[in-house]
N, C-alpha and C positions, 0 to 999 in steps of 0.2 A: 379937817386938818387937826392935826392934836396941838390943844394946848399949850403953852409954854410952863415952867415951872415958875412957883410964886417964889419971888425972891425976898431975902429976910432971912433971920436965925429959925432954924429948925424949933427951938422950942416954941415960937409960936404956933405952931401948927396944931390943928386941934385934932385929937381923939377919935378914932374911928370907932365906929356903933358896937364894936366890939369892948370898946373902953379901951385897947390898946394905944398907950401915945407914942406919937414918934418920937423915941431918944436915941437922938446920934451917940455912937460908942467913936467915933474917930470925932476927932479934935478939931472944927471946923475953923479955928484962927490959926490954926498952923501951914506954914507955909514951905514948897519944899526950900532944899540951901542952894545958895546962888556962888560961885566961885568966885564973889566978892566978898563972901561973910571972912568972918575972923573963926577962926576954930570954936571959940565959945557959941558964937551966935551960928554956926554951923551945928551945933550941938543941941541946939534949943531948938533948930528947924527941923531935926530931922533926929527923931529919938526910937531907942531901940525897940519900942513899943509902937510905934505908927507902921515902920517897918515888920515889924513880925507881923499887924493885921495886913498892912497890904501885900504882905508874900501867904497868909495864909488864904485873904481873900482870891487872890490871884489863882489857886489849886483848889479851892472848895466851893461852887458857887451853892451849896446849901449855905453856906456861912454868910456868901457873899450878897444874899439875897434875903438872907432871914435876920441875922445877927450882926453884921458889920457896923450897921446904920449909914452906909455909905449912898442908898437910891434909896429915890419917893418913887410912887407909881400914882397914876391920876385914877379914880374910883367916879365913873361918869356916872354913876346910880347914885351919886352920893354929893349931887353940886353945891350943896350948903359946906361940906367938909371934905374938898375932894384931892388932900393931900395926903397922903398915907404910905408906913410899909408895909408890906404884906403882912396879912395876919397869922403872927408867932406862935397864936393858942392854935389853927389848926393843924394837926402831927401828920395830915396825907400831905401836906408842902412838903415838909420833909421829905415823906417816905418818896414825893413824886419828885424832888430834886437830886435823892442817892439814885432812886432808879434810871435820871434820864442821866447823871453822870458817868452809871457806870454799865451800860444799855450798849451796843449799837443800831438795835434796830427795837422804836418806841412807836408801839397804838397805843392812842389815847382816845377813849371815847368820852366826852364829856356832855357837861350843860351850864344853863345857864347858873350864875354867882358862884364858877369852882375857879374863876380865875386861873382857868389850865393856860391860857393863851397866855396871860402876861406873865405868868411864871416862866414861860416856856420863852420867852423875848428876853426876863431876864439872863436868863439861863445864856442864851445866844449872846448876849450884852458882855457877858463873863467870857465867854471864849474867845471872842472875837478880842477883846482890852486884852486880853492876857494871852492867847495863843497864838504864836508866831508863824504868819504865813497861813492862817486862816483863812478861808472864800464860803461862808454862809451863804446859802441862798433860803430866801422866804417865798414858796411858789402858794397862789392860792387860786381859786374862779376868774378872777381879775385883778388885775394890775393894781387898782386903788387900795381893794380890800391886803395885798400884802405890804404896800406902800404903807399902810395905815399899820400893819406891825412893825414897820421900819420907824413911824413916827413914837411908839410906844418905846422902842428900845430906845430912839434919839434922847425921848422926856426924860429918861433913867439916867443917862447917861449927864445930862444937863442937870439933872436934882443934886447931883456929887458935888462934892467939897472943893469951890474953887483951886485950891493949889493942887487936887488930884487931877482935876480935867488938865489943869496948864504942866501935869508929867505926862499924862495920856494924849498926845492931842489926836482929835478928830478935826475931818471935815467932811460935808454931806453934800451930795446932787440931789437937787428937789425933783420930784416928778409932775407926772400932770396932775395929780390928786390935791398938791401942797406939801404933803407930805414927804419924806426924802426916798428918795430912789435906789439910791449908793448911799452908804454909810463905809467911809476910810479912816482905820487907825494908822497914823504915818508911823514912820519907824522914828526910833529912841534908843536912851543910850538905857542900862539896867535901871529900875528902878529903888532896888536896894543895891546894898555894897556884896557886889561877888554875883549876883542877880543875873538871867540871860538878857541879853541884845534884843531889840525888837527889832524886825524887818517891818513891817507891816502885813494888814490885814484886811479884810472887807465883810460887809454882808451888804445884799442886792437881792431886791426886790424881782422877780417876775410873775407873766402871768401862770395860767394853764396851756397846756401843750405839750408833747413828745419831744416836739423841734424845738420850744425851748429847755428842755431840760439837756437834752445832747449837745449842748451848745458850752455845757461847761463842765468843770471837774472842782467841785464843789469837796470842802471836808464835811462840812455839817447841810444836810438837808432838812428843811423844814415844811412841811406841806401842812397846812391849814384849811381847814371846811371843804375838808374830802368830798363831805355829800354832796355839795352843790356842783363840783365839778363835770363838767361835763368831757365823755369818754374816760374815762378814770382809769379804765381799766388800758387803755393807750400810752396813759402817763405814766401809771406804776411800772410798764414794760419797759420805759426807758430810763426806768430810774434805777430798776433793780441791778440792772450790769455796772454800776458803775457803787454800789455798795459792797465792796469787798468783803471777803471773811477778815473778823478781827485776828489781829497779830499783838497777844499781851506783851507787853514792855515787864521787867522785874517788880516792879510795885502792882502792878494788876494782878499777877501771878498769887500775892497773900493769901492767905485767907478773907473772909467780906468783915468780920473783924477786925483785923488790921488794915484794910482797906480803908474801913470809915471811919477810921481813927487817923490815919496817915492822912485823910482827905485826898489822897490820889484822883487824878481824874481820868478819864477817858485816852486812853494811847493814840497818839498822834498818827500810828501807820493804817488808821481804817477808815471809812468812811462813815460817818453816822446819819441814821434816816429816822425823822421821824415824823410822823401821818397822826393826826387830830381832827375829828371833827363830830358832830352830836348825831343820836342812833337817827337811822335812817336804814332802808332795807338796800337789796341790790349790792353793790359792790362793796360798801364799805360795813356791813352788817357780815359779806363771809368772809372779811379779812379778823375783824374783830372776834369772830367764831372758829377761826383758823378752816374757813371752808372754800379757803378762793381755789380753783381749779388749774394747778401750774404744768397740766400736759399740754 
């Protein structure tokens, strides 16, 4: 079961081995305004500057996950100091947060200490808080092991700044693991002034299987520890039909400079897939080589 987050001011937290320390850039005594304040004390709740981070974080999750200072993530190699952000000195977060933004369809072949998976929870953690009418799914080998990325996104989510979780609100099904099963963002009113409506959103855990992949229509797909899957090549069959060819919206259409300057993200009309897991031969060795056989 993961963790919970240490609670206390983020400046205590100590230093990752990297020397990076965690500094909150958002304002962790501010609170949002309540329709009892008085204009002035409405004014001090809610300033023009918390608002422009929470609307840029909302569209950029490189932002949202490298520079906001808004999530910790829990570093289990690391239990003397195992509160931390992600590390800002390495530049593949980066390059691996513009690409799964602006991607619909992501391999990632990784290993161990590249922290591809909890980037990649963050990453989901952002879409789901901010995009309306989302349904994540985290498919992996077994039900615990994606459970257990649901609990990662949960910690993220809970490391944020009191008054931002009590705009965002969640609530979460636990599964058989401990860890939560369903994670639901309810609906809300905008979060800045002029800001969209949220409906709500989810992400959900399942296991491996064909049967259950057809069982939903998912915006973002996530599959985790390809290799160990067993029939793989079953699963990918039932996933591929329901990943549509992208359809760019006017700000995708830019150029990828203006792109990453606009922080645009991902167009709401396609489905996004992405497959992770470390080299291993057989199925997920000729997807990565581009050699899978689709007569």
């Amino acid at each position: 079961m993961t963790p919970q987050p240490r609670q206390g001011p983020p400046e205590e937290l100590s230093p990752s081995k990297s020397g990076i320390s965690w500094v909150p850039k958002f304002d962790r005594n501010w609170r949002p305004p309540s329709p009892q304040d008085t204009a002035s004390e409405a004014s001090l709740a809610w300033s023009a500057g918390q608002a422009e981070m929470l609307r840029r974080a909302s569209s950029n999750p490189e932002y949202f996950a490298l520079d906001s200072g808004l999530v910790q993530t829990w570093d289990k190699a690391d239990p003397a100091h195992p509160y931390k952000c992600l590390p800002i000195d390495e530049p593949y977060l980066r390059y691996f947060l513009r690409w799964l933004t602006n991607q619909q369809k992501v391999a990632i072949p990784k290993c161990r200490d590249m922290i591809a998976t909890l980037t990649v929870c963050l990453y989901l953690l952002n879409r789901a808080m901010f995009g309306d009418g989302k349904e994540v799914l985290c498919l992996s080998d077994k039900s615990e092991k994606s459970e257990h990325n649901l609990g990662r996104i949960l910690f993220a989510y809970q490391s944020m700044p009191p008054p931002v979780q009590a705009m965002i609100p969640m609530s979460f099904t636990k599964g058989t693991s401990g860890d939560p099963r369903i994670i639901r963002f309810r609906a809300r009113p905008p979060l800045w002034p002029g800001g969209p409506e949220f409906r709500g959103s989810k992400i959900e855990a399942i296991a491996q299987g064909a049967e259950q992949v057809q069982e939903y229509h998912p915006s973002i797909l996530f599959w985790d520890q390809v290799e160990t899957t067993k029939r793989p090549r079953e699963t990918y069959d039932a996933i591929i039909p329901v990943v549509k060819e992208p359809i760019f919206d006017a700000a995708m259409t830019q150029d990828r400079a203006a792109r990453d300057a606009s922080g645009a993200v991902i167009s709401d009309t396609w489905v996004q897939f992405i497959i992770m897991g470390v080299a291993a031969p057989g199925f997920w060795k000729q997807i990565v080589f581009d050699q899978l056989d689709l007569a």
